[in-house]
C-alpha positions, 0 to 999 in steps of 0.5 A: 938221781931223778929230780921229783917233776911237779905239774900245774894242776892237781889230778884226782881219779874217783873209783866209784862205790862197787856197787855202781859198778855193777848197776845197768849201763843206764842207772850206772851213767845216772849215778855217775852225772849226780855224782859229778854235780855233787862233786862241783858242788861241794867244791863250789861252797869252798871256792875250788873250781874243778873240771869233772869227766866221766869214764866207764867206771871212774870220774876223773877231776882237774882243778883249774888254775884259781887264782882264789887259790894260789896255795890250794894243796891237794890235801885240802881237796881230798878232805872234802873228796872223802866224805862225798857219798859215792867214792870210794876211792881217791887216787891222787895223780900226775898224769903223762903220756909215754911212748913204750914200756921203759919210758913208762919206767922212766916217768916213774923213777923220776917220782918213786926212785929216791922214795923206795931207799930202805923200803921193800916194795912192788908195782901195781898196774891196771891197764886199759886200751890196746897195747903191745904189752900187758899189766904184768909186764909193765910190772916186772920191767918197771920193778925189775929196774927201780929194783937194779938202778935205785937203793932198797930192800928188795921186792915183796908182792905181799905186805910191803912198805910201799906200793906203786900204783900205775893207771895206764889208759891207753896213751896215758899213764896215770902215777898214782902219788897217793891213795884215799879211802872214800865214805862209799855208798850212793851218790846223794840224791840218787834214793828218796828223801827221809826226814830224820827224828833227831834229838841231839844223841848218838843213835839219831845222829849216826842213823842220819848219817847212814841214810846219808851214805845210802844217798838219800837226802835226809831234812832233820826233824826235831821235837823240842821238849827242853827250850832254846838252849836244847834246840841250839845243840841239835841244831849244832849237831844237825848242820855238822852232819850236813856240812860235813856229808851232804852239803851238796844239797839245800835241806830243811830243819824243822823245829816242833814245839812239843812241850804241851803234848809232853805236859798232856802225858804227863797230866793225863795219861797212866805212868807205865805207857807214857813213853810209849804214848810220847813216841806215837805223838810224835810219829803223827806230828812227824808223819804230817810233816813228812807229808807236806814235804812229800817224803816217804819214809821217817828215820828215827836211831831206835835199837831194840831193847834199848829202852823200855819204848823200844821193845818189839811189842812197843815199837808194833804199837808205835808204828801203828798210828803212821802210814809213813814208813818208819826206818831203824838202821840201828835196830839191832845194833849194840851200843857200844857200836853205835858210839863207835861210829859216832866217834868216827864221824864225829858227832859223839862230842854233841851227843855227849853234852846233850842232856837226858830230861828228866820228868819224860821218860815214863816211872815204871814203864811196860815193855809189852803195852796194850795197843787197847789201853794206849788208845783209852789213855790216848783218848784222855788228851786233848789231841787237837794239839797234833794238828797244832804242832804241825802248824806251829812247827819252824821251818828252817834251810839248813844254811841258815842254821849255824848263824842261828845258834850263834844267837847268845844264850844266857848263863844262868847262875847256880844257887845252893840255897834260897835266900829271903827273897828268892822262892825255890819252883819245883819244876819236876812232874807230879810222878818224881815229886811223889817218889822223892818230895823236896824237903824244905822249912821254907814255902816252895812252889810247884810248876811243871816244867811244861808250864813254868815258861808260860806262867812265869810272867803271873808269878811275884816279880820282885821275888827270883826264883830259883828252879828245881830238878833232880839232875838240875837239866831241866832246871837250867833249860827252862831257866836259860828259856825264861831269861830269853824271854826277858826275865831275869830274876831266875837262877837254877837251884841245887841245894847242898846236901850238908845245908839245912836248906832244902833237899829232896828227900829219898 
């Protein structure tokens, strides 16, 4: 029986995305040059130094011998491998040099001989150069033999247990050991730059990922409506996406303070458009944004029919206040496939401890909104916040990311009822506390969640204020967001039913 040779370096082939393939001599070598730089990239951030060389329709990789990394497996290297946009396959290899036909079969037997025992099998080729022989050749000999020299069950061309791939290029013989699926798509870089309008959720994260494949360089925008404690989670989310897909390239996150345009809608605009009104603010605080980093095109997760906002009439009237091109990769796509995808790239344990707010999507919301009314209700705003958002937005290298949520944020302590010295804040917009009132023997404020941060400092601070809203989501964010900023007499209110306390009534 042959004894298993192993060699020094590990050999990859890289098949390219089928779609490269096919491409004009000139736009296929460009892919292929990106490609190769990603690669190195990647590679480079883990500390994996690898030799990348072009063929035809394939990148061949070495690893050099690192002495950084003495026990380097080659599973490792294929885990970043596959998630590089571009590949589409990866074929793990020993490469050799043989003479004819039976030294081919040599060479494998020495690698597949003890591994077809009790196993159906076949030989595939692929053959390129000029040789005395052809792919079916190599097949049938080199089948033919394990087959009479080695124990197994037999040949079978169509579903068998183990399949033998053989690249021969030329003098070389390339053993192919394993195989792996790659992500597919375009080389990253290779299309335009996009700015994603993420919130942390399923459908933002996997259209971001989407554009990611289709190798555009995607800079994250994110519309903070609920405290510090939100913008760490998508922050979180933001930089897996990016670490994990598109590391090869620095990218911007940018953070817009959107608190006060969410108080001005709430305060001034007409309940059945605000969740329309909400969108159309951010697409012009998104536009401008996209223009400073001169980007072409928003990405946003929006499906049709998801929401009320997400209607063909409303997104008509959202898409109207931005010249930007605005791209929905999901916009038919059905939920329960949106969270598929998100499970497979895995994103979706983010999306699902990011909260929904409460008090921003509107009470009673059109699904058909009148571009005329909008606009009178628009016209009640103080629009100059657009321009002031712009300004006060944070820019951020997406490096830099994840040492910023480490940053400690604070636990807040639950109460279930007020004490003497603690006075309960209503912090839900004036739309919840008309169709649910909180009910209590005991004097309470009322502060719109927008204001509760800044008008907290005025606020009796002997006194703790325990912070009120119907799913208690809000309440924790301003809560952890206020204790960041130095106070601590704040707890999150959620009364029980069964007490006398408090309790909002509906």
């Amino acid at each position: 029986m042959y004894n298993v040779i192993w060699f020094i370096y590990m050999k990859f082939i890289i098949k390219l995305f089928p779609e490269i393939i096919i491409k004009s001599k000139t736009v296929r070598q460009m892919m292929m040059k990106v490609l190769q730089r990603n690669i190195r990239n990647v590679l480079a951030r883990q500390k994996i130094s690898v030799r990348v060389m072009a063929d035809w329709d394939k990148l061949i990789i070495n690893t050099n011998d690192d002495e950084n990394n003495p026990n380097l497996t080659s599973k490792e290297v294929v885990s970043f491998l596959v998630n590089i946009p571009g590949i589409q396959t990866i074929l793990a290899v020993e490469e050799l040099s043989y003479t004819d036909m039976h030294d081919i079969y040599e060479q494998t037997a020495k690698y597949y001989g003890s591994q077809i025992a009790d196993k159906t099998f076949c030989v595939r080729v692929k053959r390129k150069g000029n040789q005395d022989f052809h792919s079916i050749d190599v097949e049938q000999y080199v089948g033919g033999g394990l087959n009479q020299n080695f124990p197994s069950k037999g040949v079978k061309l169509k579903n068998p247990d183990l399949t033998i791939n053989l690249e021969i290029d030329n003098d070389k013989l390339f053993l192919v050991t394993k195989k792996y699926a790659g992500l597919g798509g375009y080389p990253l870089s290779t299309q335009s730059d996009v700015l994603s309008l993420i919130s942390g959720g399923f459908d933002s994260g996997v259209s971001t990922y989407q554009f990611i494949k289709r190798g555009c360089r995607v800079h994250y925008l994110f519309f903070n409506m609920g405290g510090t404690a939100h913008e760490v989670g998508v922050k979180e989310e933001s930089y897996y996406i990016w670490d994990k897909f598109a590391s090869s390239h620095k990218v911007r996150f940018i953070s817009v303070p959107f608190e006060e345009m969410v108080g001005e809608i709430l305060t001034k605009t007409d309940h059945s458009v605000r969740g329309v009104i909400l969108k159309r603010m951010m697409m012009r605080v998104a536009s401008k944004i996209a223009q400073k980093l001169g980007i072409e095109a928003l990405v946003t997760g929006e499906s049709v029919g998801q929401v009320s906002s997400q209607t063909v009439t409303n997104l008509s009237v959202i898409d109207r206040v931005s010249d930007t091109l605005i791209l929905r990769p999901l916009i038919v796509s059905d939920k329960q496939d949106i969270i598929d995808v998100a499970r497979k790239i895995g994103t979706s344990h983010f999306a699902e401890s990011m909260p929904e707010y409460c008090g921003i999507i509107s009470d009673r919301p059109t699904v058909k909104a009148d571009e005329t009314f909008v606009k009178e209700q628009e016209a009640l705003m103080d629009l100059s916040l657009i321009d002031k958002m712009v300004e006060n937005s944070k820019w951020m290298d997406i490096r830099e990311v994840l040492n910023d949520t480490k940053k400690m944020v604070q636990e807040v302590e639950i109460a279930t009822f007020a004490a003497s010295n603690e006075v309960v804040v209503d912090i839900r917009a004036q739309d919840e506390i008309d169709k649910s009132p909180l009910i209590t023997d005991k004097p309470h404020l009322i502060i719109p969640f927008f204001k509760i941060a800044k008008e907290f400092s005025q606020l009796d601070q002997r006194k703790t204020y325990l912070l009120y809203c119907d799913k208690g989501v809000m309440s924790k964010m301003q809560a952890m967001y206020i204790k960041e900023l130095g106070f601590l007499n704040v707890k999150i209110y959620r009364p029980n039913p069964k007490s006398a306390g408090c309790q909002a009534q509906g």
